[in-house]
N, C-alpha and C positions, 0 to 999 in steps of 0.2 A: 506669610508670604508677601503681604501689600509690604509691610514695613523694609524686609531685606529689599524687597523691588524697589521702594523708595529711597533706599539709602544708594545704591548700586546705579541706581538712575541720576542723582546728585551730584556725588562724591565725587567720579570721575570727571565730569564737567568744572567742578569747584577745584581741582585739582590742577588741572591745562588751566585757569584762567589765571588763578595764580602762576605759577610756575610763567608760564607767557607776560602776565605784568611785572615778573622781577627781571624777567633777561628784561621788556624794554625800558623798566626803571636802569639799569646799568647801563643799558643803551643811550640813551638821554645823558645820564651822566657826564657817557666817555663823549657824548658829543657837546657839550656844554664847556668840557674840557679843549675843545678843540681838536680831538680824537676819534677815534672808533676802537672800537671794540669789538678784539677778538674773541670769536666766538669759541673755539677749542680750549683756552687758558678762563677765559673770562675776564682778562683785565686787560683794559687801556690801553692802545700801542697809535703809535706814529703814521702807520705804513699805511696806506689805504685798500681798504677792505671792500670787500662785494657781501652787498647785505641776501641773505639767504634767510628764508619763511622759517619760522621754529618747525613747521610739520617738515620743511625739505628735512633739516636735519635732525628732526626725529620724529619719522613718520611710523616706524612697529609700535612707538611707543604713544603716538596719538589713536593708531589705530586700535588697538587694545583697548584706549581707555572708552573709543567709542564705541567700539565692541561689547566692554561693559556697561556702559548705560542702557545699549539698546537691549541688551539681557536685560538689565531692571524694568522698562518699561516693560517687554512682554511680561516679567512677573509682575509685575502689578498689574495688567489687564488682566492675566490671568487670575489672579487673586480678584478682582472682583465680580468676574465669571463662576467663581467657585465661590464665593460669598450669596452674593446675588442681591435683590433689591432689597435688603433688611430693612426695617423701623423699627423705633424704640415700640413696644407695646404701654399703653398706658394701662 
């Protein structure tokens, strides 16, 4: 249980920060270009844009993934309530 709780606790997190540093890598980009970038298509355009938060426009899907972490962390508390204070025996 520690291990699933550990990965579920992780994952999620390593998942949004990625995902968040490639839009603003693209973001940079199109602005580098002298652009912005639309956020529906993902590429490059002229027109001028109103920047909106990655959660505004995907909030189910941030919320889930922290929904799932906070599942991992209760299992791994759990898990080491149902462990308990082990030591190696010599």
């Amino acid at each position: 249980m520690l291990r699933i709780g550990a990965l579920l606790f992780a994952l999620p997190g390593i998942l949004l920060l990625t995902l968040y540093g490639l839009e603003m890598s693209a973001l940079n980009d199109c602005k580098e270009l002298g652009q912005s970038l639309d956020f529906n298509s993902g590429q490059c355009s002229s027109a001028e844009q109103q920047y909106s938060s990655y959660y505004q426009r995907h909030a189910l899907f941030v919320n889930l993934m922290m929904l799932a972490s906070l599942i991992g962390a209760l299992m791994m508390t759990w898990g080491m309530m149902v462990k308990g204070m082990t030591r190696p025996k010599h």
